[in-house]
KOLDOTI-962633 format. One record per residue (C-alpha): y, z, x. Coordinates in steps of 0.25 Angstrom, whole numbers, always signed. Last residue first. Example, Ala and Ser with C-alpha at 12.3 -4.5 7.8 and 13.67 -1.06 7.14 Angstrom:
REM residues 2
+-------+-------+-------+
:     Y :     Z :     X :
+-------+-------+-------+
:    -4 :   +29 :   +55 :
:   -18 :   +31 :   +49 :
+-------+-------+-------+
This chain:
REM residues 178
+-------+-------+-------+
:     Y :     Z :     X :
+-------+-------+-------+
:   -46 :  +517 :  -191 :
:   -51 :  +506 :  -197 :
:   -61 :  +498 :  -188 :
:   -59 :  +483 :  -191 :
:   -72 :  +476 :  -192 :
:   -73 :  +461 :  -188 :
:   -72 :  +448 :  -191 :
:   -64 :  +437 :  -184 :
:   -64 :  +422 :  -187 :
:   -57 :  +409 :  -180 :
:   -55 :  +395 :  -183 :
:   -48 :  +389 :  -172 :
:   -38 :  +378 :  -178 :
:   -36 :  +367 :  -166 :
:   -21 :  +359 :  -163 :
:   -12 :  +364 :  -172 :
:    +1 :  +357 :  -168 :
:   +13 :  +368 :  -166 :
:   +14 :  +363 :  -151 :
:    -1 :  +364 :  -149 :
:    -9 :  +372 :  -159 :
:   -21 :  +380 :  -161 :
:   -24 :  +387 :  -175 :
:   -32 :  +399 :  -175 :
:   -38 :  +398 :  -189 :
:   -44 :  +410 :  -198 :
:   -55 :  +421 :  -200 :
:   -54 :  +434 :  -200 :
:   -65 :  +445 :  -205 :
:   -63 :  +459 :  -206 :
:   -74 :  +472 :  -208 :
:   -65 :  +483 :  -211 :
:   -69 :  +497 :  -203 :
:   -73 :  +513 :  -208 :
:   -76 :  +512 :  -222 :
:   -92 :  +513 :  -220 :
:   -93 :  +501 :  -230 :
:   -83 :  +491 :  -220 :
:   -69 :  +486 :  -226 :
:   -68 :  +472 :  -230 :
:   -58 :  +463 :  -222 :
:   -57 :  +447 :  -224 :
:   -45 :  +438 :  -218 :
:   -46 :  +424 :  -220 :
:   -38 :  +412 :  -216 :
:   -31 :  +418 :  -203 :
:   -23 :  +410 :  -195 :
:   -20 :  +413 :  -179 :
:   -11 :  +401 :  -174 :
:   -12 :  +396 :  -160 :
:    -3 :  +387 :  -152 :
:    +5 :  +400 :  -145 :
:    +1 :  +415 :  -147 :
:    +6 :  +426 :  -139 :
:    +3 :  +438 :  -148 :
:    +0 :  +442 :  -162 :
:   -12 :  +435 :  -171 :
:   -14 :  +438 :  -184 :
:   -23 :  +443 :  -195 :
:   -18 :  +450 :  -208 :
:   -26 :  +460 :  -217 :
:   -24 :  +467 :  -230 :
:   -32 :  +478 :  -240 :
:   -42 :  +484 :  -233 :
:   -49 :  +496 :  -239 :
:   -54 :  +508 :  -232 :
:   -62 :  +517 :  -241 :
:   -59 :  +531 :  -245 :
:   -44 :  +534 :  -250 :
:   -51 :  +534 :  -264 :
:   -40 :  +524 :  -268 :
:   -45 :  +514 :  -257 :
:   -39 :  +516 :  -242 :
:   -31 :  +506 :  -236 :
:   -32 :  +493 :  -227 :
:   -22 :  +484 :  -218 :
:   -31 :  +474 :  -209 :
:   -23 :  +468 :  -197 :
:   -32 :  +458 :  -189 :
:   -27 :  +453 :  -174 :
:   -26 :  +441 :  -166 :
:   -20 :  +444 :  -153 :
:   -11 :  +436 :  -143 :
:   -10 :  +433 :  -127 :
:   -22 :  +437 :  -120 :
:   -31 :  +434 :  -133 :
:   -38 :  +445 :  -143 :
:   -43 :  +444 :  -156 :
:   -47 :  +449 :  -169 :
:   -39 :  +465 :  -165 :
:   -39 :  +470 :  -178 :
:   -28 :  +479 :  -184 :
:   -32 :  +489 :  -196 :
:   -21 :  +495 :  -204 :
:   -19 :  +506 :  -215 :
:   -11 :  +506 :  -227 :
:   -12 :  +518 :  -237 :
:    -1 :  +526 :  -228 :
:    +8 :  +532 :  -239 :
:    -3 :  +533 :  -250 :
:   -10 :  +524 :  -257 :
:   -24 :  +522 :  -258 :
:   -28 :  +507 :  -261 :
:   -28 :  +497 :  -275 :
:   -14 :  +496 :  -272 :
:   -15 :  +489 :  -257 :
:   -24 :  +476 :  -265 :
:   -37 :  +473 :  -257 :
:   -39 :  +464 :  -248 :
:   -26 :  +456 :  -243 :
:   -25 :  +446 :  -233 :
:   -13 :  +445 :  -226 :
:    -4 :  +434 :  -220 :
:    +3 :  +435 :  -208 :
:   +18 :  +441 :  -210 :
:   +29 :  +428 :  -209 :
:   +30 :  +428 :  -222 :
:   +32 :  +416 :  -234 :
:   +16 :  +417 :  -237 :
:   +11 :  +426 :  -228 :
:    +7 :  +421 :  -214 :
:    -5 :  +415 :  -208 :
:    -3 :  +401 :  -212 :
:    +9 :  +401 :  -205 :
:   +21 :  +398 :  -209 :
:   +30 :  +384 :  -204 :
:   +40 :  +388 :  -196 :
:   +39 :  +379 :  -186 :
:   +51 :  +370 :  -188 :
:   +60 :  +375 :  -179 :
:   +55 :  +369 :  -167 :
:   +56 :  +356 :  -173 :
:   +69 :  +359 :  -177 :
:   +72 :  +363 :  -162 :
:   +68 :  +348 :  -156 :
:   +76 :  +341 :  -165 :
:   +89 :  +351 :  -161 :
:   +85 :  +348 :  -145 :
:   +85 :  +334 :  -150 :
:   +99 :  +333 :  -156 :
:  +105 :  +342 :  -143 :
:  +100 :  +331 :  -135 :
:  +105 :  +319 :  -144 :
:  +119 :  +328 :  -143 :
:  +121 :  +330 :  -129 :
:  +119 :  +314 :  -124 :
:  +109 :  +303 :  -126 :
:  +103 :  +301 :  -113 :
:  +106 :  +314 :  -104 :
:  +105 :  +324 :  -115 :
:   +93 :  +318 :  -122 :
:   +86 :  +317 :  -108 :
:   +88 :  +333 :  -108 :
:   +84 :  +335 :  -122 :
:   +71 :  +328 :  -117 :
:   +71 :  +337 :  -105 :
:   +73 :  +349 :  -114 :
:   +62 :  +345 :  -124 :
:   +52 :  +341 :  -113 :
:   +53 :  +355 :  -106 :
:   +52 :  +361 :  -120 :
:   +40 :  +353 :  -123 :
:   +34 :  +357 :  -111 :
:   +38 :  +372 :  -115 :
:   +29 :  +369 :  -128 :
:   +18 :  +365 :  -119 :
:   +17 :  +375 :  -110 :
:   +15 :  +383 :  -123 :
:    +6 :  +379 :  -131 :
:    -4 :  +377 :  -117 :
:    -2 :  +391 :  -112 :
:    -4 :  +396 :  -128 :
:   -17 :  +388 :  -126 :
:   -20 :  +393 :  -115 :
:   -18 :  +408 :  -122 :
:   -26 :  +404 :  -135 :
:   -39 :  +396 :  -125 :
:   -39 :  +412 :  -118 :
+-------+-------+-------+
């Protein structure tokens, strides 16, 4: 509930901003003339476009969310459907989830489940609060049947792309396989 009143806050406040910002051009206009006005409103979108700094969360030169790796995909079964999937519900708001993918195979024997990736992320209606993982751990269980996870990382809460609070968090678990 505090992520969606926050997101109510993040965003009330960016369309004040956006009512000051027309007003202000507005005052420009009147003042100064056409082109001091169109000068600022210019100004005001570099800032805006200068938000494409990567997240900590992402590959290195990638926009897909980083990924933990296990145990190397060549020392696995192979045939033509050697990769299977886990997803993980870690947890749940009225606007976004946060979720765990665990990608596994089967060892050369075809017997044991073994996992091999994992990525975590968040996917929904999120404003002013960042999900990053730091450490993604999966072993697989002795009766072969689930994974035993643990997550750990930083929900970071910002105001206007100001980072307010960091909120550690951990989740651990057992992924049921299939």
């Amino acid at each position: 509930m505090l992520q969606q009143l926050w997101l109510v806050l993040n965003v009330g406040l960016i369309l004040f901003f956006l009512l000051l910002c027309f007003r202000a051009t507005k005052l420009l206009r009147e003042k100064w003339g056409l082109l001091t006005a169109v000068f600022f409103g210019l100004g005001l979108l570099s800032f805006i476009g200068r938000s494409n700094v990567k997240p900590a969360n992402h590959e290195f030169h990638s926009n897909l969310p980083k990924t933990y790796s296990f145990t190397a995909e060549d020392s696995l079964y192979r045939d033509a459907s050697s990769s299977y999937y886990v997803d993980v519900e870690l947890e749940k708001t009225m606007t976004s989830t946060s979720r765990l993918h665990i990608t596994y195979g089967k060892s050369k024997q075809g017997q044991v489940n073994v996992p091999t990736t994992a990525n975590s992320l968040t996917s929904g209606f999120v404003g002013g609060t960042d999900w990053k993982p730091q450490m993604i751990t999966v072993y697989r269980t002795k009766d072969n049947q689930a994974f035993k996870y643990f997550v750990s990382g930083v929900v970071e809460w910002s105001l206007f792309g100001v980072r307010l609070y960091s909120e550690p968090k951990q989740y651990e678990g057992l992924a049921m396989i299939p």
